[in-house]
N, CA, C and O atoms as a MOPAC input file, in Angstrom:
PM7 MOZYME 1SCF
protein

 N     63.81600 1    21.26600 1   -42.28100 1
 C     63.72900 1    22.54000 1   -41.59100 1
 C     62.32400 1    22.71100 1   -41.01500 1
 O     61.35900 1    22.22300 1   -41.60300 1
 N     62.21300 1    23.28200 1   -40.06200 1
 C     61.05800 1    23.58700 1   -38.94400 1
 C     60.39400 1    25.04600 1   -39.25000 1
 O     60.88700 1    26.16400 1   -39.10500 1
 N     59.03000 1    24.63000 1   -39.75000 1
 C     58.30300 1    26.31800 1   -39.96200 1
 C     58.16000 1    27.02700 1   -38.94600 1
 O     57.89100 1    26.55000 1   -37.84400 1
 N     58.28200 1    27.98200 1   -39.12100 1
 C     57.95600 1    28.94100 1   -37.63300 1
 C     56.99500 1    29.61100 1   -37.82800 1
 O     57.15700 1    30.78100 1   -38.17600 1
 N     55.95400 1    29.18200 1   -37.69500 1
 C     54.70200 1    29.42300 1   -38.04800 1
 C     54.25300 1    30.76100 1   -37.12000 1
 O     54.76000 1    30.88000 1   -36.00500 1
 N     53.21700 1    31.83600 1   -37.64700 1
 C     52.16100 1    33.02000 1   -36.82200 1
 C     51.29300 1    32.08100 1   -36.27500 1
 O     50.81800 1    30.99000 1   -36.59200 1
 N     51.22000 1    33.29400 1   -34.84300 1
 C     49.91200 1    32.14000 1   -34.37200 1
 C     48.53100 1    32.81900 1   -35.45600 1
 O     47.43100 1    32.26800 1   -35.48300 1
 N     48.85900 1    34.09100 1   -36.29700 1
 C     47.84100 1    33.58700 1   -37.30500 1
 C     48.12500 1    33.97300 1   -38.26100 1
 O     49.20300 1    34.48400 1   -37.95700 1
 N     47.96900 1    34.20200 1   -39.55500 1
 C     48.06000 1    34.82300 1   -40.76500 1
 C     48.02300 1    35.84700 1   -40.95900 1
 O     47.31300 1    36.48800 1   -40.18300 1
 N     48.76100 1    36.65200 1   -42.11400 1
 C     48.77400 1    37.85500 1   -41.97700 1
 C     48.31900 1    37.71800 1   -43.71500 1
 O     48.79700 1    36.82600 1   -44.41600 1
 N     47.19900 1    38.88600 1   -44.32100 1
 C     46.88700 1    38.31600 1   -45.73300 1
 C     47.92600 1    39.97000 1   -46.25900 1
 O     48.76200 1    40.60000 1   -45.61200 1
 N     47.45600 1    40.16200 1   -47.45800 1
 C     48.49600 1    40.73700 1   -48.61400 1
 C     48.07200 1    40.89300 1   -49.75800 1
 O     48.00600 1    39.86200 1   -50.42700 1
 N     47.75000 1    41.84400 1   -50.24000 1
 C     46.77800 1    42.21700 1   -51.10600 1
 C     47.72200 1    41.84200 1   -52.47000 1
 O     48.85500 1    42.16900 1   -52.11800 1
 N     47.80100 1    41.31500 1   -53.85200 1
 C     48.76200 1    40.88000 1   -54.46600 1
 C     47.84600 1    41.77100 1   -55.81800 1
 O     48.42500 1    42.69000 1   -56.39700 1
 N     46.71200 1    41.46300 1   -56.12800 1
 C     46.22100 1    41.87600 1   -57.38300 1
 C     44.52900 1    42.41500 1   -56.70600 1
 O     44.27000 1    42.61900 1   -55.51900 1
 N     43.66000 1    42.53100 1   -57.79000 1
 C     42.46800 1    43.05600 1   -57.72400 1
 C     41.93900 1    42.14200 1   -56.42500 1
 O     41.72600 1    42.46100 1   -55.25600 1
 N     41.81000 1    40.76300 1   -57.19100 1
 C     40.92000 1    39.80000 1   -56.31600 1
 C     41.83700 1    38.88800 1   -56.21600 1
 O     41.53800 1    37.74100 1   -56.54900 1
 N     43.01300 1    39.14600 1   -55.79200 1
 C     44.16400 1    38.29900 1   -55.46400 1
 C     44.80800 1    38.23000 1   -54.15900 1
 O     45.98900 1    38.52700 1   -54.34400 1
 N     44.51900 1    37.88500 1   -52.46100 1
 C     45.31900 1    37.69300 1   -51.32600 1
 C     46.52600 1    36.91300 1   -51.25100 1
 O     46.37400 1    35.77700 1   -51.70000 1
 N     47.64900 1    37.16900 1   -50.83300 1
 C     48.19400 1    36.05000 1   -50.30300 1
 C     48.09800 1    36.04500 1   -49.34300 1
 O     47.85200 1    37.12900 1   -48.81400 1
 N     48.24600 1    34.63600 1   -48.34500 1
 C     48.41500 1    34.47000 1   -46.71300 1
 C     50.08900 1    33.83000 1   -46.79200 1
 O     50.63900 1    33.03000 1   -47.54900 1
 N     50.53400 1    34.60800 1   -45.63600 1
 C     51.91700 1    34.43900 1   -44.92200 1
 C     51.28200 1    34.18600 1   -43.77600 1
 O     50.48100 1    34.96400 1   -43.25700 1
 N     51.55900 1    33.25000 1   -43.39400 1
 C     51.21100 1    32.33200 1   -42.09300 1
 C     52.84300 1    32.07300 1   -41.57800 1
 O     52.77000 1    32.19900 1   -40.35600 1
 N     54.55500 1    31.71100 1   -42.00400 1
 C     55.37300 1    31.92800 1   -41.57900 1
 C     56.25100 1    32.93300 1   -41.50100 1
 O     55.81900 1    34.01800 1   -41.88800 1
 N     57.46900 1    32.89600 1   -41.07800 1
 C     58.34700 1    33.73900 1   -40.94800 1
 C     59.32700 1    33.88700 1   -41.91200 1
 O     60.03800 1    34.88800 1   -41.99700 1
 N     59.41400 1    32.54000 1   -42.93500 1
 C     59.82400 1    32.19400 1   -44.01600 1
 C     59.31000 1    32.94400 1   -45.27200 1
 O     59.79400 1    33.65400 1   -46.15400 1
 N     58.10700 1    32.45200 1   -44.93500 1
 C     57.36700 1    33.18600 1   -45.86300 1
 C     57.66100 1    34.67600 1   -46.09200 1
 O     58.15100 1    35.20400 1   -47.09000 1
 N     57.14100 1    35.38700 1   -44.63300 1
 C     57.55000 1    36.90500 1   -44.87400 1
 C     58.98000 1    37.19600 1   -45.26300 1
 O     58.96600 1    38.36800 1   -45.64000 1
 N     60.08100 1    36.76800 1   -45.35200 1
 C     60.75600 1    37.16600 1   -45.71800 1
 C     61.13500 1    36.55200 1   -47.12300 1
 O     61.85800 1    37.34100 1   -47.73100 1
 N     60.94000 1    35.67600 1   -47.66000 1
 C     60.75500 1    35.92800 1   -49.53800 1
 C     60.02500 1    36.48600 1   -50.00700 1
 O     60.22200 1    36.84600 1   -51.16700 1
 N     58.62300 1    36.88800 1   -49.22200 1
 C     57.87900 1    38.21300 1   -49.94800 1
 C     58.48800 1    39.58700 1   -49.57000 1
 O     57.98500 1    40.57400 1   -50.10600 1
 N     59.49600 1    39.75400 1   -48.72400 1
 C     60.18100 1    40.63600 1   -48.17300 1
 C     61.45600 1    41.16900 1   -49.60000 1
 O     61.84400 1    42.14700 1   -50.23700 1
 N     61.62600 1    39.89000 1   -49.45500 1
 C     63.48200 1    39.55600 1   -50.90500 1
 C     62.75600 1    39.92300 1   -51.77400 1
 O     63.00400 1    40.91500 1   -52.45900 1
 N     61.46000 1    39.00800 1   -51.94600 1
 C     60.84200 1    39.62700 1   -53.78900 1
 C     60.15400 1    40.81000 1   -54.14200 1
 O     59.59400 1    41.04800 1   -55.21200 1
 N     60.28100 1    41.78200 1   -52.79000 1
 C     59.99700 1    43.49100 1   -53.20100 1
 C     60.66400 1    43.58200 1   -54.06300 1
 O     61.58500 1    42.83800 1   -54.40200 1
 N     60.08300 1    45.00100 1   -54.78200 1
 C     60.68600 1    45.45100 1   -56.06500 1
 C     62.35400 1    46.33500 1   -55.47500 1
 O     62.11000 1    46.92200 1   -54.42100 1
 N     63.17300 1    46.43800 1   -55.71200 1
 C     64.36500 1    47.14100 1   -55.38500 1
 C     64.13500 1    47.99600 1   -55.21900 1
 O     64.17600 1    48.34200 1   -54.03800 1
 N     63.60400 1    49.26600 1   -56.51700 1
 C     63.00100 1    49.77200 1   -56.82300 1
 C     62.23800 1    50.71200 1   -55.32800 1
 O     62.48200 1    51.89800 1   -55.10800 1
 N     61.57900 1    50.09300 1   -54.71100 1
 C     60.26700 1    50.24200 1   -54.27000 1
 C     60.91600 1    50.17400 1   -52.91800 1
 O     60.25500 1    50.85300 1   -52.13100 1
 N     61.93900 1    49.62500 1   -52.35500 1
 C     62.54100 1    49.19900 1   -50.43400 1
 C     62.71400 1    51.21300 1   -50.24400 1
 O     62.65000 1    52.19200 1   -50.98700 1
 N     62.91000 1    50.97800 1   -49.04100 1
 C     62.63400 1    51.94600 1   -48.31500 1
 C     63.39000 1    51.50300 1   -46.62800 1
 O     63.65900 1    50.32400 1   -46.40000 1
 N     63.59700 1    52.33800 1   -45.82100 1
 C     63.64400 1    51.68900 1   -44.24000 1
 C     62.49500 1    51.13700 1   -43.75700 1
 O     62.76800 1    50.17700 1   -43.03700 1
 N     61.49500 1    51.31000 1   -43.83600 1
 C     59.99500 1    50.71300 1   -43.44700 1
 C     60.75500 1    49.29300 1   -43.85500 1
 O     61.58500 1    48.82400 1   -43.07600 1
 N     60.47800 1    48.70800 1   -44.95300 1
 C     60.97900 1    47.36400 1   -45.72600 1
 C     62.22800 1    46.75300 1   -44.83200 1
 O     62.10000 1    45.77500 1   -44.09700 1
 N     63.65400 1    47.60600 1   -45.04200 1
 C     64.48400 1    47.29500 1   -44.51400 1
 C     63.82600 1    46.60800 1   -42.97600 1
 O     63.71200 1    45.38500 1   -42.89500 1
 N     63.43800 1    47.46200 1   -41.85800 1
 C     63.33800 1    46.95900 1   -40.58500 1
 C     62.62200 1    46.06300 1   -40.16600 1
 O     62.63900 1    45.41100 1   -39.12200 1
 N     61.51800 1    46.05900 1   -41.67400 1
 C     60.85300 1    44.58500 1   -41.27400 1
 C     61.33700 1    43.35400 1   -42.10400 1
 O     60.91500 1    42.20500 1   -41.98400 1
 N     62.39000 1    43.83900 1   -43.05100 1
 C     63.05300 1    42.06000 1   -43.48800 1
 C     63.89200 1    42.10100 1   -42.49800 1
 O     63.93000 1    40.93500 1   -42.10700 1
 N     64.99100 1    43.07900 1   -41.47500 1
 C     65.55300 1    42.82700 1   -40.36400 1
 C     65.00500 1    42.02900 1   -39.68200 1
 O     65.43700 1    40.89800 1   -39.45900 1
 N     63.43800 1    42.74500 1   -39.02600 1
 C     63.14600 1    41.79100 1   -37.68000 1
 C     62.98300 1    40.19300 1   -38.32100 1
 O     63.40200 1    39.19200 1   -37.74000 1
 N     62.25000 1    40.19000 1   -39.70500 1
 C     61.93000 1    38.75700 1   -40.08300 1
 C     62.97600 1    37.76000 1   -39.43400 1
 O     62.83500 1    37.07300 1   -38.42200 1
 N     64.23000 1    37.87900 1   -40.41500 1
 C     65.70700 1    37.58600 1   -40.06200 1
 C     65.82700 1    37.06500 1   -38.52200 1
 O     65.98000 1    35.90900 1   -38.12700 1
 N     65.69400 1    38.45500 1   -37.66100 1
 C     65.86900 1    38.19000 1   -36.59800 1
 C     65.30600 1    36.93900 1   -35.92800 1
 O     65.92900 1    35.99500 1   -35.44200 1
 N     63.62600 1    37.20000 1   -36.03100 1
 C     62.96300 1    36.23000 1   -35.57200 1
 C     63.52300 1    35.13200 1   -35.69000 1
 O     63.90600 1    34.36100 1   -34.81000 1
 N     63.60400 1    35.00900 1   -37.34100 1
 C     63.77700 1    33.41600 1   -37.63800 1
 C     65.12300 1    32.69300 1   -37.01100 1
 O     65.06000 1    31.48300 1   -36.79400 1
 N     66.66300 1    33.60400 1   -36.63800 1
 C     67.40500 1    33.00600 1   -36.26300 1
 C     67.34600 1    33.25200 1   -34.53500 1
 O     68.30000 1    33.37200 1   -33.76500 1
 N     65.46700 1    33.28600 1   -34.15000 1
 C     65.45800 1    32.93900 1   -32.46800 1
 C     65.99400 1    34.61000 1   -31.55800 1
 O     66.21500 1    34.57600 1   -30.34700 1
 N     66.13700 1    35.99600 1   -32.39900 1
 C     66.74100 1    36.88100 1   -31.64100 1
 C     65.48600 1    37.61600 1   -31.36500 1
 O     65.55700 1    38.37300 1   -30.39700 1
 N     64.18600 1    37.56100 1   -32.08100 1
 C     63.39400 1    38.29500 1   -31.66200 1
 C     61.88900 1    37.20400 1   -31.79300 1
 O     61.78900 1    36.22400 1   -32.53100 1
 N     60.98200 1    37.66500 1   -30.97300 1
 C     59.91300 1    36.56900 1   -30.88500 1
 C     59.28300 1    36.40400 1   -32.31400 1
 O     59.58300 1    37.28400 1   -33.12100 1
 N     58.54000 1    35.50500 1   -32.69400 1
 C     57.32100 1    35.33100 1   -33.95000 1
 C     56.85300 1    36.45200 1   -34.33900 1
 O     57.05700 1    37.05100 1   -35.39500 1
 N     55.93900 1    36.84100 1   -33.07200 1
 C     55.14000 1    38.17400 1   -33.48000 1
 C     55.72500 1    39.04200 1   -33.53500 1
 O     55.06300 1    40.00100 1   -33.93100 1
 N     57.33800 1    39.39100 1   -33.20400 1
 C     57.42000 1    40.68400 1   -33.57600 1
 C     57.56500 1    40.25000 1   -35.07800 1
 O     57.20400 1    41.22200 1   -35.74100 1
 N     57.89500 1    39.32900 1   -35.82300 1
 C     58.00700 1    39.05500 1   -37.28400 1
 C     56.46700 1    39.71500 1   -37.70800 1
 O     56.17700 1    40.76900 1   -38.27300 1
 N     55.89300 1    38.95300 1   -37.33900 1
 C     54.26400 1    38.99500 1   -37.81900 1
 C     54.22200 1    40.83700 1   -37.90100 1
 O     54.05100 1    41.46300 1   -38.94800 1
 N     54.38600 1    41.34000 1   -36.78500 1
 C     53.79600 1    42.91400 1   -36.95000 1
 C     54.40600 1    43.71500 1   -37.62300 1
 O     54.14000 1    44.82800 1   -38.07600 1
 N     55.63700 1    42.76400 1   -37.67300 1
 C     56.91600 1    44.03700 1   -38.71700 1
 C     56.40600 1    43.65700 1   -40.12200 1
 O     56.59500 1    44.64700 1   -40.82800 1
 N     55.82100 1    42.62800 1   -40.87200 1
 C     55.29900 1    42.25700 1   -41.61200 1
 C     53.90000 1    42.92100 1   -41.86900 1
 O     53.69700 1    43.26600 1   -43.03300 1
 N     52.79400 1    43.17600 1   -40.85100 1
 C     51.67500 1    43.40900 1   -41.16200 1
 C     52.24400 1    44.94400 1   -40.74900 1
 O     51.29800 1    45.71900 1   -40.89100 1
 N     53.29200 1    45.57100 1   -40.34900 1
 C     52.66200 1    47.23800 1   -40.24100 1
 C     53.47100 1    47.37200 1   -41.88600 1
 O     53.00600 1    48.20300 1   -42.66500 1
 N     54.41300 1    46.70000 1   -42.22800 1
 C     55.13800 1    47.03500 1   -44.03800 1
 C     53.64500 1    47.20100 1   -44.56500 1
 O     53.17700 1    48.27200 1   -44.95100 1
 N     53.12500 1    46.27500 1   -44.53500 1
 C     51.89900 1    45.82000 1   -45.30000 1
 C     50.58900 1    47.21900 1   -45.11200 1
 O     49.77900 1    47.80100 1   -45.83400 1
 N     50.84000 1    47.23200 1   -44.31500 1
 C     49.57500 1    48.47300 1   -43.75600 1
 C     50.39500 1    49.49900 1   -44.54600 1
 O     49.88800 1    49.58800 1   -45.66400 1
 N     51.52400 1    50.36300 1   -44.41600 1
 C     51.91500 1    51.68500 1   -44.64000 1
 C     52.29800 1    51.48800 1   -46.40800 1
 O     52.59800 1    52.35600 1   -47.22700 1
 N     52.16000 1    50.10700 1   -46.56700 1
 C     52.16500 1    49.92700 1   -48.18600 1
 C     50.76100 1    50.01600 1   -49.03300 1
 O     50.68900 1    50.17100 1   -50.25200 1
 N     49.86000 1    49.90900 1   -48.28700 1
 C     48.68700 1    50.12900 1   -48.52900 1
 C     48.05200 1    48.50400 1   -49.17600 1
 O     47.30200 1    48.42600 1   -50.14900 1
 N     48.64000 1    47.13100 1   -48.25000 1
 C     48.33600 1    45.89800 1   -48.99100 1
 C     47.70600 1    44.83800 1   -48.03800 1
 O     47.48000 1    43.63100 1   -48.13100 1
 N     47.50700 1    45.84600 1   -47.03100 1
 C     47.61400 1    44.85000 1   -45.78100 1
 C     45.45500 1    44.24300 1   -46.20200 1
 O     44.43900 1    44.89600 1   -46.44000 1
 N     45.66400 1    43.19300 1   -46.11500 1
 C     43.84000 1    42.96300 1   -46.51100 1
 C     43.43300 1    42.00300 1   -45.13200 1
 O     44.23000 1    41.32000 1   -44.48800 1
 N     41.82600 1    42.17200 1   -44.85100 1
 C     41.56400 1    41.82000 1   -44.30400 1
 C     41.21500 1    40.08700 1   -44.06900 1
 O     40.90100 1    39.21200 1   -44.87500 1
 N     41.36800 1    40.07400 1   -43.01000 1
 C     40.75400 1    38.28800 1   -43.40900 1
 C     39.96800 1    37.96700 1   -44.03500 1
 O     38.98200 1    38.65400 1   -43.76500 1
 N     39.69300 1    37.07100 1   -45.01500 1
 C     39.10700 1    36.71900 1   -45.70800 1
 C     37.73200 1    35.82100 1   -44.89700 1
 O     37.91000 1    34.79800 1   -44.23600 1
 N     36.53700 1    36.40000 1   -45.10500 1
 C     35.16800 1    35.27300 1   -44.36300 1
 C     35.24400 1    34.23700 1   -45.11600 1
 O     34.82700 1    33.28800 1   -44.45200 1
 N     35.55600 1    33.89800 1   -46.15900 1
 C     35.74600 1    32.09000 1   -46.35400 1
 C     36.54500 1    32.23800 1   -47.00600 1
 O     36.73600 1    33.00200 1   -47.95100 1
 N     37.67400 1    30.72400 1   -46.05900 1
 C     38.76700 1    30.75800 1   -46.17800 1
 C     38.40200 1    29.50100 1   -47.29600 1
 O     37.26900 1    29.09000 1   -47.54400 1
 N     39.63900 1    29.02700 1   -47.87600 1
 C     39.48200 1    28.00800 1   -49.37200 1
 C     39.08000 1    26.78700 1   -48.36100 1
 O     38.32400 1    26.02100 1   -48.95700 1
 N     39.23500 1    26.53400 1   -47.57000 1
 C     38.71900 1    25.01700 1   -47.11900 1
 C     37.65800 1    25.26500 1   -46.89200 1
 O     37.03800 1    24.21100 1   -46.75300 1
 N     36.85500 1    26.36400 1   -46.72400 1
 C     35.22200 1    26.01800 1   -46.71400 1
 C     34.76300 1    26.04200 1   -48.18900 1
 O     33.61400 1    25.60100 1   -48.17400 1
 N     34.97700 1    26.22800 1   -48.95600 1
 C     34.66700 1    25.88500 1   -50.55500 1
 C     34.78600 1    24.53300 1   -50.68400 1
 O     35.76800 1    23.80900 1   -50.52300 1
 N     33.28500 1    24.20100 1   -51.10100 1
 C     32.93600 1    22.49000 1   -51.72300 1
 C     33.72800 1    22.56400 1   -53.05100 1
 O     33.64500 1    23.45000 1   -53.90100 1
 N     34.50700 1    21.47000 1   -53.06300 1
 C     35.02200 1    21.13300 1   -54.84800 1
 C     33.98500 1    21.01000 1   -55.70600 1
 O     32.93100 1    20.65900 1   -55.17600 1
 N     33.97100 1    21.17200 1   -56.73400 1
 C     32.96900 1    21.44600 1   -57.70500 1
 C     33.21900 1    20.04400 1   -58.47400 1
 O     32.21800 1    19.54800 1   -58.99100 1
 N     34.03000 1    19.58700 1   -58.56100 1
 C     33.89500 1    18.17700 1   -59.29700 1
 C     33.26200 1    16.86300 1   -58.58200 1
 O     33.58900 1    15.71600 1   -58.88800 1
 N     32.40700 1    17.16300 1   -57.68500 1
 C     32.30000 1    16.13100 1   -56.94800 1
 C     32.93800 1    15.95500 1   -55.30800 1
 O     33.45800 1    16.82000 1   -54.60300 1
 N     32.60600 1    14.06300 1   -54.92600 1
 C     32.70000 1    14.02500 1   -53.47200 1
 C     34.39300 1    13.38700 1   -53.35700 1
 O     34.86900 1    12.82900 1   -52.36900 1
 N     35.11900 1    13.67300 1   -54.71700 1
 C     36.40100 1    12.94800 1   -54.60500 1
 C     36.06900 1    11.31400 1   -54.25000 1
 O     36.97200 1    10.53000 1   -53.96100 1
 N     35.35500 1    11.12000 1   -54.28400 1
 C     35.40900 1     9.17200 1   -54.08400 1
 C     35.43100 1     8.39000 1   -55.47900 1
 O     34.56900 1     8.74600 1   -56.28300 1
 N     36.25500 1     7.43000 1   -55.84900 1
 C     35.86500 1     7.12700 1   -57.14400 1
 C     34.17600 1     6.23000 1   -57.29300 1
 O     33.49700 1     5.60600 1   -56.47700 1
 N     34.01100 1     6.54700 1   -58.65300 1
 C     32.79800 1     5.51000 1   -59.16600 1
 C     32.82800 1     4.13600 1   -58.55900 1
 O     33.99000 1     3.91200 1   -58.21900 1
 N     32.04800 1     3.12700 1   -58.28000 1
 C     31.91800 1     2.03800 1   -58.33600 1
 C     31.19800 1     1.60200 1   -59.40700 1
 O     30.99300 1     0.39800 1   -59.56400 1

C-alpha cells in the first residue's frame, strides 16, 4: 500500500513532553479511530470523514491535513513544530561504526 503522505506534518500534543507527528493520511485516521468514544463529537466526526475521504482520492491531502490540524487546534493539542527535529540529535553512543 502507498502512503499518502502531507506535504508536511502536522504535530499533536500526546503527554507533557510528548508530540506525535502525523505526516499521513493513514496516520490521521488511527489517531482519529483511537479517540476516546467517550470524547467524539461532530468536530471529530468531519475530520475522520474528510480523512476517509481523502484517502479513497474524493477529497485532496490537505483537506485531510486541515481537518486534522483544525480537530487538533479546537482540542486544544495542536503543538507547534518542533526546532529540532530527532534527526538533528547526535546518538549518544557513538559514530555507529564498529571498533577495529
Amino acid at each position: 500500500m502507498i502512503s499518502k503522505l502531507f506535504d508536511r506534518p502536522v504535530y499533536l500534543k500526546e503527554q507533557k513532553n510528548l508530540v506525535r507527528e502525523i505526516t499521513a493520511v493513514e496516520e490521521a485516521i488511527d489517531y482519529l479511530e483511537d479517540w476516546p468514544e467517550r470524547d467524539r463529537d461532530l468536530i471529530h466526526e468531519a475530520a475522520l470523514r474528510t480523512c476517509y475521504m481523502a484517502h479513497d482520492g474524493l477529497k485532496p491531502l490537505r483537506a485531510a491535513r486541515d481537518a486534522i490540524r483544525s480537530f487538533a487546534k479546537k482540542k486544544g493539542i495542536l503543538a507547534k513544530e518542533p526546532a529540532v527535529k530527532p534527526w538533528m540529535i547526535r546518538p549518544v553512543g557513538g559514530s555507529g561504526r564498529a571498533a577495529l
